[in-house]
SEGU-744849 format. One line per field, with one value per residue (C-alpha): residue number from 1; x, y, z. Coordinates in nm, 4 decimals, padded with zeros to 6 digits, always signed. Each point is the difference from the previous one (the first is absolute). Last residue first. Layout:
residues N
seq = c(NUM;...)
c1 = c(X;...)
c2 = c(Y;...)
c3 = c(Z;...)
//
This chain:
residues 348
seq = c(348;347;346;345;344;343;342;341;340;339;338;337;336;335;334;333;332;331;330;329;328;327;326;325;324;323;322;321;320;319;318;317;316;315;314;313;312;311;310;309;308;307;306;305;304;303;302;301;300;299;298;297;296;295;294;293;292;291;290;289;288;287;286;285;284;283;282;281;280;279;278;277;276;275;274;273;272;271;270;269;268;267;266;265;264;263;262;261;260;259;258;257;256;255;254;253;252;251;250;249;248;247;246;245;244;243;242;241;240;239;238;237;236;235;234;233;232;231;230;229;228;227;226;225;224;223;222;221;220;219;218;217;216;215;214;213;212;211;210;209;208;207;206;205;204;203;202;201;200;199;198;197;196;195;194;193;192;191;190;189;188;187;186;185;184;183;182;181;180;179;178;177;176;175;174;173;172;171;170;169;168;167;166;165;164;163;162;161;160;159;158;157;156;155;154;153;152;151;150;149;148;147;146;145;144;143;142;141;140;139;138;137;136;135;134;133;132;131;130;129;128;127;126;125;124;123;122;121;120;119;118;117;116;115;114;113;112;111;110;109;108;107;106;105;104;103;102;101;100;99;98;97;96;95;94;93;92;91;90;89;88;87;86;85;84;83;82;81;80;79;78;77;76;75;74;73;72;71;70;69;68;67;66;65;64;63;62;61;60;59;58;57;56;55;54;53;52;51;50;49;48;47;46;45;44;43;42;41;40;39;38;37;36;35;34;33;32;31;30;29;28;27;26;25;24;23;22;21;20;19;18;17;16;15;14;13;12;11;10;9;8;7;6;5;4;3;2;1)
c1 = c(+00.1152;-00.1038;-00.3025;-00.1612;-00.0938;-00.3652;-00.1993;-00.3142;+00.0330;-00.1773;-00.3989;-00.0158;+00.3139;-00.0922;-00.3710;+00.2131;+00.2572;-00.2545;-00.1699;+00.3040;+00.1528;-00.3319;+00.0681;+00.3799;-00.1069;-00.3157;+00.2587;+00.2819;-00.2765;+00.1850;-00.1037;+00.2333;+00.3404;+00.0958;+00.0780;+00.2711;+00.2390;-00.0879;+00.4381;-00.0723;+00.2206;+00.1991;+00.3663;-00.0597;-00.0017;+00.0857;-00.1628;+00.0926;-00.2441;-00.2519;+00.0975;-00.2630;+00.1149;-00.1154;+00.2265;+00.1158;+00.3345;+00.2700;-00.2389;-00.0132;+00.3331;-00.0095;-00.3766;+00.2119;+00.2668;-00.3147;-00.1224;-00.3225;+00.1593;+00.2454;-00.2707;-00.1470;+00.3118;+00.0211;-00.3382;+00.0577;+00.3462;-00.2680;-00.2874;+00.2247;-00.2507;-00.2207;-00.3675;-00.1341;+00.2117;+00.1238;-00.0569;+00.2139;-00.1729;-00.0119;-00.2683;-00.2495;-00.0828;-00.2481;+00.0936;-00.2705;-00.2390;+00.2960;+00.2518;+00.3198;+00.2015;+00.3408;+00.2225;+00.2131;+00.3364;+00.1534;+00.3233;+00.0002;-00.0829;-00.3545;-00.0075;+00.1056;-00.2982;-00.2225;+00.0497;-00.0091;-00.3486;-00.1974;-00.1417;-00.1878;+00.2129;-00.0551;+00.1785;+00.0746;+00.3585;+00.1576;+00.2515;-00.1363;-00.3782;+00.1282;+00.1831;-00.2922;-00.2635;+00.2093;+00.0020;-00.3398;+00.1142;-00.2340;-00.0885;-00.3385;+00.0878;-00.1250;-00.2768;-00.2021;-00.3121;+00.0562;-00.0281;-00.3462;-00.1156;+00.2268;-00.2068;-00.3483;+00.0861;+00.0964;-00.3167;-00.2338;+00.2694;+00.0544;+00.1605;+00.2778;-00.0313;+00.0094;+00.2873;+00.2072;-00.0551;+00.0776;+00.3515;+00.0844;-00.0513;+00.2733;+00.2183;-00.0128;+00.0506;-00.0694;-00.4064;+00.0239;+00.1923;+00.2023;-00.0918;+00.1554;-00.1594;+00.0714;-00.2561;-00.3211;+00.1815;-00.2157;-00.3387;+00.0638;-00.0578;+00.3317;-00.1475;-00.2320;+00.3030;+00.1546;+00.2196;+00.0866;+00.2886;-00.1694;+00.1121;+00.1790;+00.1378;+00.3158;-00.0433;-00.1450;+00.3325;+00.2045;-00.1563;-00.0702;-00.2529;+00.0831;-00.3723;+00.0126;-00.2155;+00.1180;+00.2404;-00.0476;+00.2580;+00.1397;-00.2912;-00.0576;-00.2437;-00.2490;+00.0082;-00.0161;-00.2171;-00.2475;+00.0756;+00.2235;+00.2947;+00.0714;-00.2176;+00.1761;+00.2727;+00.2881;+00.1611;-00.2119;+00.0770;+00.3723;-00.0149;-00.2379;-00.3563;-00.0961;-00.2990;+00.0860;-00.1886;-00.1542;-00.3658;-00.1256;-00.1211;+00.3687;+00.1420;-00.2560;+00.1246;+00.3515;-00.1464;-00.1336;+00.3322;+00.2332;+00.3139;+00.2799;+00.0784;-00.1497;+00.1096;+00.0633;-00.1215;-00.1010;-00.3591;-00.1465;-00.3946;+00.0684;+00.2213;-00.2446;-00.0186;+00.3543;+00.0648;-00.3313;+00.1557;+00.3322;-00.0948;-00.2329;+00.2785;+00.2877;+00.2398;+00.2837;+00.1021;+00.2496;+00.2059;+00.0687;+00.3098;-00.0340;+00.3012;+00.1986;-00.2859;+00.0494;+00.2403;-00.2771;-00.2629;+00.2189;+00.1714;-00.4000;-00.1270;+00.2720;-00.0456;-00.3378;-00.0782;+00.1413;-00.2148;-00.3133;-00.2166;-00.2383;+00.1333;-00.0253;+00.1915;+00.1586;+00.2104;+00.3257;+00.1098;+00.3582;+00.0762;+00.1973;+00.2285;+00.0982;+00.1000;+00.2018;+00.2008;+00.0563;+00.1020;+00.1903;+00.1967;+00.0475;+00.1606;+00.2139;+00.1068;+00.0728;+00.2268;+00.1697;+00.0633;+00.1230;+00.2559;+00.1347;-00.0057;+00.2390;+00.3072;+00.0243;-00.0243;+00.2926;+00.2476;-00.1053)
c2 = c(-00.7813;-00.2262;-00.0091;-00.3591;-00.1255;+00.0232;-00.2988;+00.1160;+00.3481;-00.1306;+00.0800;+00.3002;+00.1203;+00.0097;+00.1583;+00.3169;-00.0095;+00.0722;+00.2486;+00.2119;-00.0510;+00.1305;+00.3606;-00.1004;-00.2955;+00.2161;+00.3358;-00.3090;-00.0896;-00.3186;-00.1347;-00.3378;-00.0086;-00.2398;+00.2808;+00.1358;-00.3543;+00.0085;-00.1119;-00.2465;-00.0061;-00.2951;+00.1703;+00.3882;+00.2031;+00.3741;+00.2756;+00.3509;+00.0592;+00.1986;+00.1486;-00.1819;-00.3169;-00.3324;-00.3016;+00.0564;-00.0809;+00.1723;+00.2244;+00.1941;+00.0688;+00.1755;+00.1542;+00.2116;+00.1250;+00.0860;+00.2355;-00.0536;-00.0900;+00.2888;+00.2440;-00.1491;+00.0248;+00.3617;+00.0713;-00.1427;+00.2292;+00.3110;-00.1012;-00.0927;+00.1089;-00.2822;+00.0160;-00.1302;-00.2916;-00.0327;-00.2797;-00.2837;-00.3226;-00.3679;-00.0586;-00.3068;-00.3262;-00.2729;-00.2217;-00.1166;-00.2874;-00.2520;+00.0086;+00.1221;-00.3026;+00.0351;-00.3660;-00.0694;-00.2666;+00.2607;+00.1257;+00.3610;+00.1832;-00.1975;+00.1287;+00.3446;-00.0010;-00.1592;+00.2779;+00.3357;-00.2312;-00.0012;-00.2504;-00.3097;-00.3027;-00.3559;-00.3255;+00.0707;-00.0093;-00.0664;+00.3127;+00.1367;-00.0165;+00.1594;+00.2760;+00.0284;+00.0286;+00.2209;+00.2820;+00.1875;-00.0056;-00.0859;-00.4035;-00.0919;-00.4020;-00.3586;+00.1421;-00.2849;+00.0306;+00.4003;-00.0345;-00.1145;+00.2887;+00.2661;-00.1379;+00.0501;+00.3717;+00.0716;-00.1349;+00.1630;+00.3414;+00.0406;-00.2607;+00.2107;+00.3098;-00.2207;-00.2564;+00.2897;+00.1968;-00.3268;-00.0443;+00.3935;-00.0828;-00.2653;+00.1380;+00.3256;-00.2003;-00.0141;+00.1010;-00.2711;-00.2831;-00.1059;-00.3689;-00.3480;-00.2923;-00.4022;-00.0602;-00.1081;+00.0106;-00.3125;+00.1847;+00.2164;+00.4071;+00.0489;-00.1160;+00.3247;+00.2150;-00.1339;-00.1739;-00.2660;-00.2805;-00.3294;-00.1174;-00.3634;+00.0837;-00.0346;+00.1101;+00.3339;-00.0238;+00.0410;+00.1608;+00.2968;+00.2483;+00.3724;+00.2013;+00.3426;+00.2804;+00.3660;+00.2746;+00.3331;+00.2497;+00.3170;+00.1868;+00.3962;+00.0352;+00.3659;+00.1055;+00.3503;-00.0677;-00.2788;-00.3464;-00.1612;-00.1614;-00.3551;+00.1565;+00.3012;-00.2098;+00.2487;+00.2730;+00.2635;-00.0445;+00.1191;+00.1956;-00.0940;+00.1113;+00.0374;-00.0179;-00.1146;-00.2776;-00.0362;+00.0901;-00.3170;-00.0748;+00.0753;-00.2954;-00.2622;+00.1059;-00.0510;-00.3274;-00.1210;+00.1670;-00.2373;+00.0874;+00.0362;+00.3996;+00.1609;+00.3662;+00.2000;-00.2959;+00.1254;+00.1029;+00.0871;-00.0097;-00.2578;-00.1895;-00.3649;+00.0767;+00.0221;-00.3530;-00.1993;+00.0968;-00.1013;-00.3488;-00.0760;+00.1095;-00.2373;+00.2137;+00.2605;+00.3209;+00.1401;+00.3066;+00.1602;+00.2556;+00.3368;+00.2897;-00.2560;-00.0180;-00.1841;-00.2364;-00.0290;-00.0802;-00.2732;-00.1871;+00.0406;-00.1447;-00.2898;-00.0924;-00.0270;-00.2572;-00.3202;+00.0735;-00.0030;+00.3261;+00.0199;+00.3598;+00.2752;+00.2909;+00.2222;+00.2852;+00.0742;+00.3617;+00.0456;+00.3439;-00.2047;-00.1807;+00.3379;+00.1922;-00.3269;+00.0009;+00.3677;+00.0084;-00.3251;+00.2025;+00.2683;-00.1628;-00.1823;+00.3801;+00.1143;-00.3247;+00.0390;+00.3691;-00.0439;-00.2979;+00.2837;+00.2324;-00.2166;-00.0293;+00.3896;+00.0407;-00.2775;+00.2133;+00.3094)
c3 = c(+02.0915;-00.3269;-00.1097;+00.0203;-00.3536;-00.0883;-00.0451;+00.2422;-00.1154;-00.2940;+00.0257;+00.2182;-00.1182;-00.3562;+00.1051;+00.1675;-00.2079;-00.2500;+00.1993;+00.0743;-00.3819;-00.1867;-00.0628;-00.0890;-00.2459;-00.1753;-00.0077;-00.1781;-00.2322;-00.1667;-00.3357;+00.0010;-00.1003;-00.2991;-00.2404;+00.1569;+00.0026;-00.4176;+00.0309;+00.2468;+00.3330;+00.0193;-00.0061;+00.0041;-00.3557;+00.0315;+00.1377;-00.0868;-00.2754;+00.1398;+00.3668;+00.2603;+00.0288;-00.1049;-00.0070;+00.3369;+00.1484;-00.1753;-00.1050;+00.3123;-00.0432;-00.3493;+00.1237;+00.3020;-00.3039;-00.2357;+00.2884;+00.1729;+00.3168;-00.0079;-00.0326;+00.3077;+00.1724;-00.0796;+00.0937;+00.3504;+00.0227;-00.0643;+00.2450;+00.2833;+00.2999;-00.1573;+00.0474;-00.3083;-00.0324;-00.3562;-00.2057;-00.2115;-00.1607;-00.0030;-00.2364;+00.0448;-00.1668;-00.0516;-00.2222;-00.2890;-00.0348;-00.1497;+00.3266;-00.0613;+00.0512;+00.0919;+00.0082;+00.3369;-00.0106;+00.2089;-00.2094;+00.1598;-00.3356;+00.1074;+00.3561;-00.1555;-00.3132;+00.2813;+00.2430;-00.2101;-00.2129;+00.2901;+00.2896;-00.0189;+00.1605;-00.1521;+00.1149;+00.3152;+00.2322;-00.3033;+00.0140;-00.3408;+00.1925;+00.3083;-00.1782;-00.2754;+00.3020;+00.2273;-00.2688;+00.0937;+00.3803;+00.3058;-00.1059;-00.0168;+00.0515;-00.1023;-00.2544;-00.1971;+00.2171;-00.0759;-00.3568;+00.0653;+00.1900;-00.2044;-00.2840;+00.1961;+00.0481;-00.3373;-00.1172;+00.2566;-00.0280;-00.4124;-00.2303;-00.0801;+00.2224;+00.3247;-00.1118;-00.0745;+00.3384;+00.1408;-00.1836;+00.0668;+00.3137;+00.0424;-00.1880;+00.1971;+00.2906;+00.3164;+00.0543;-00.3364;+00.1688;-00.2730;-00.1428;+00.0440;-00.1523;-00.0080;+00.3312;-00.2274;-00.3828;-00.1092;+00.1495;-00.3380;+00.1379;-00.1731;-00.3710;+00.0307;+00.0087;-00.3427;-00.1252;+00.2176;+00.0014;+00.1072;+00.3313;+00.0291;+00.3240;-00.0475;-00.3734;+00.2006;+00.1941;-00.2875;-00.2137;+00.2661;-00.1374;+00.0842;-00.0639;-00.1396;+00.1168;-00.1387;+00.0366;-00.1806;+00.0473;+00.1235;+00.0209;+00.0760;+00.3252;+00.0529;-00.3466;-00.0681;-00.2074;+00.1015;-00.1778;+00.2343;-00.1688;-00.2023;-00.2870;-00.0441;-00.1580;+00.0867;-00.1922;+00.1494;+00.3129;-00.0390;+00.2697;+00.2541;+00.0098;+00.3433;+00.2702;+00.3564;+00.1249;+00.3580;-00.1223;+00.0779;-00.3502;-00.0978;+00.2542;-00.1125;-00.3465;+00.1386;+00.0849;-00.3066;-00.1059;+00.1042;+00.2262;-00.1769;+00.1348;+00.2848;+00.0857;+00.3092;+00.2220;+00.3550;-00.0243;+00.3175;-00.0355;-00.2725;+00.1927;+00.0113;-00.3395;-00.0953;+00.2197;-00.1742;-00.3305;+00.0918;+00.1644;-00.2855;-00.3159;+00.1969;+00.2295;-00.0790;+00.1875;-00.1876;+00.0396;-00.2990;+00.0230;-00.1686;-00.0673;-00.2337;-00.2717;-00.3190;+00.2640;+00.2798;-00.2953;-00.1560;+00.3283;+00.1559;-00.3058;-00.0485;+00.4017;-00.0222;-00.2743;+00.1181;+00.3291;-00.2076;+00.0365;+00.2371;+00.1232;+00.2502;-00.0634;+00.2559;-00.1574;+00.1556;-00.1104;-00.0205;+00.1821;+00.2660;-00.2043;-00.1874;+00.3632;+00.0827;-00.3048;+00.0060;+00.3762;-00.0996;-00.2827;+00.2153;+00.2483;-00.3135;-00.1512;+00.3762;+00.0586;-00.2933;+00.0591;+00.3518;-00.1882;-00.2129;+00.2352;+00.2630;-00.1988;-00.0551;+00.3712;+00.0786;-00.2597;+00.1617)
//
C-alpha cells in the first residue's frame, strides 16, 4: 500500500503536465497566422509585430516584406488569387492602385476618428488608414562633395548642374516607393513637358537607379557618392549614425506619400484582419511609428527628429495620390523607356 500511495502522487503530476501540453498545444494551434505583406523598414517590423502579437495573443503576423514596387507589382500579379490577408506600410498611391482594382476591403477602424483624416482615404468607410507621411530628402556628403569641390544644393533644379554629372544616386521608381513618389512629384510640380525635360537632364548627372528608397543616404553617408536622394526615415538614421551627411529638403517642395494599412478584400480571416487594422490605427501603433517619422497619423504624438525642420509639413508639394496611382503604369512605362539604361542590376 505504502508503494501505491507513492505512485499517485507522481500519476497526478504527470496527468496535470499531459494536460498541460494538450492545452498548450490545442491554444498554439487556434492562433490565427495572418499574412501581411509589407514595405515597411526592417527596424520597424519587429516592434509592430512584438506590439500587435502581445495586444492580441490569439494572432501572429506573418510578414512578407519587399520594397513598395516589388509588393505592389506581387499583389497585382495575385489579384485573381489573393494571398495577403492584409497589407500594412505599403504607400497609398498604391493601395489606391489597389482600391481602383477592386481588391480592397472597406473598413473604418476603431479609433479612426482620432486620426488626421487627411493622411487616410477620403471615402467612408475608408478603403487604407495612414501611418505616416514620408517625403524626398537628399543626403549631401561634406566630405566627399569638398573632395570634389561640389557646391551644396538647395534645390531640385541645382541637381540637373552638369558639375554633379556621375555624383547622384536615385531609387529606381518601378522599385521604390521613394523613387516614384520623387517622379510623381517632379510631374505635378512643373507639369509632364517640363517635368519630363528635368528628369532628362537630371539623368546625365545620375550614376545609379538604385532598387531601395534608403540606399541613396546609406551609400552617400558611406562615401561611396556624394549626393543620394531618398527620405527623411533614412537620412535622420544615416545622420544619428555619425556620417558626415547634411539633409536638404529641396526648395520647390518634397514629394511625399503615406504608408498606410488595408484590408484584402478576399480574406477568409476577415475578423483577426480587422483587429490588426484596429491595432494599426491605435495611439500605441502611432507611439512606434513616431520613433522614426516626423509625421504620423495620431495628432500630437510625434516628437522632434534630429535634422528634420520643425515647418517639415509645410514643405510637401500638392500631391494627387488617385492622379499618381491612375498614372503609375504609363509613367513607368515612359521612365523605363528613358532610364532603365542606368539601373542597378537586381539581384537573384
Amino acid at each position: 500500500m505504502k508503494a501505491l500511495n507513492g505512485i499517485r502522487p507522481l500519476v497526478s503530476v504527470l496527468c496535470a503536465s499531459m494536460l498541460a501540453l494538450v492545452v498548450g498545444s490545442a491554444a498554439a494551434q487556434q492562433k490565427t497566422s495572418l499574412l501581411v505583406y509589407t514595405a515597411l523598414e526592417t527596424d520597424a517590423m519587429k516592434l509592430y509585430k512584438d506590439g500587435f502579437e502581445k495586444a492580441n495573443p490569439d494572432i501572429e503576423i506573418r510578414w512578407v516584406r519587399d520594397s513598395t514596387g516589388i509588393v505592389t507589382a506581387k499583389l497585382l500579379a495575385e489579384k485573381a488569387n489573393p494571398q495577403a490577408d492584409v497589407v500594412a506600410g505599403l504607400a497609398a498611391s498604391s493601395l489606391a492602385l489597389l482600391e481602383q482594382e477592386g481588391m480592397l476591403e472597406a473598413y473604418e477602424p476603431k479609433g479612426f476618428k482620432e486620426l488626421t483624416p487627411a493622411y487616410s482615404d477620403t471615402a467612408r468607410p475608408p478603403a487604407w488608414v495612414g501611418m505616416d507621411v514620408w517625403a524626398a530628402t537628399v543626403c549631401f556628403n561634406t566630405v566627399e562633395a569638398k573632395k570634389r569641390n561640389l557646391p551644396k544644393p538647395t534645390s531640385w533644379k541645382d541637381l540637373a548642374n552638369p558639375v554633379y554629372k556621375g555624383a547622384i544616386v536615385m531609387p529606381h521608381p518601378a522599385s521604390s516607393g521613394t523613387g516614384y513618389l520623387d517622379v510623381a512629384a517632379w510631374l505635378q510640380m512643373w507639369g509632364e513637358k517640363d517635368g519630363w525635360k528635368y528628369m532628362d537632364a537630371l539623368h546625365e548627372n545620375i550614376a545609379q537607379y538604385v532598387h531601395s528608397g534608403s540606399k541613396p543616404c546609406k551609400q552617400a553617408g558611406a562615401g561611396e557618392f556624394p549626393i543620394g536622394i531618398s527620405f527623411e526615415f533614412r537620412a535622420h538614421q544615416v545622420k544619428k549614425s555619425g556620417a558626415p551627411v547634411e539633409l536638404i529638403f529641396p526648395s520647390e517642395g518634397l514629394g511625399w506619400d503615406i504608408e498606410a494599412t488595408g484590408i484584402m478584400k478576399n480574406t477568409k480571416k476577415m475578423a483577426q484582419a480587422k483587429r490588426l487594422a484596429d491595432w494599426m490605427a491605435s495611439k500605441q501603433a502611432n507611439e512606434i511609428t513616431a520613433n522614426w517619422w516626423a509625421v504620423v497619423a495620431y495628432p500630437g504624438v510625434a516628437s522632434k527628429l534630429e535634422g528634420i525642420p520643425d515647418n517639415y509639413e509645410k514643405l510637401l508639394a500638392k500631391n494627387d495620390l488617385n492622379w499618381s496611382a491612375k498614372n503609375r503604369e504609363r509613367i513607368l512605362a515612359e521612365w523605363s523607356k528613358r532610364y532603365e539604361g542606368k539601373a542597378e542590376a537586381k539581384s537573384n
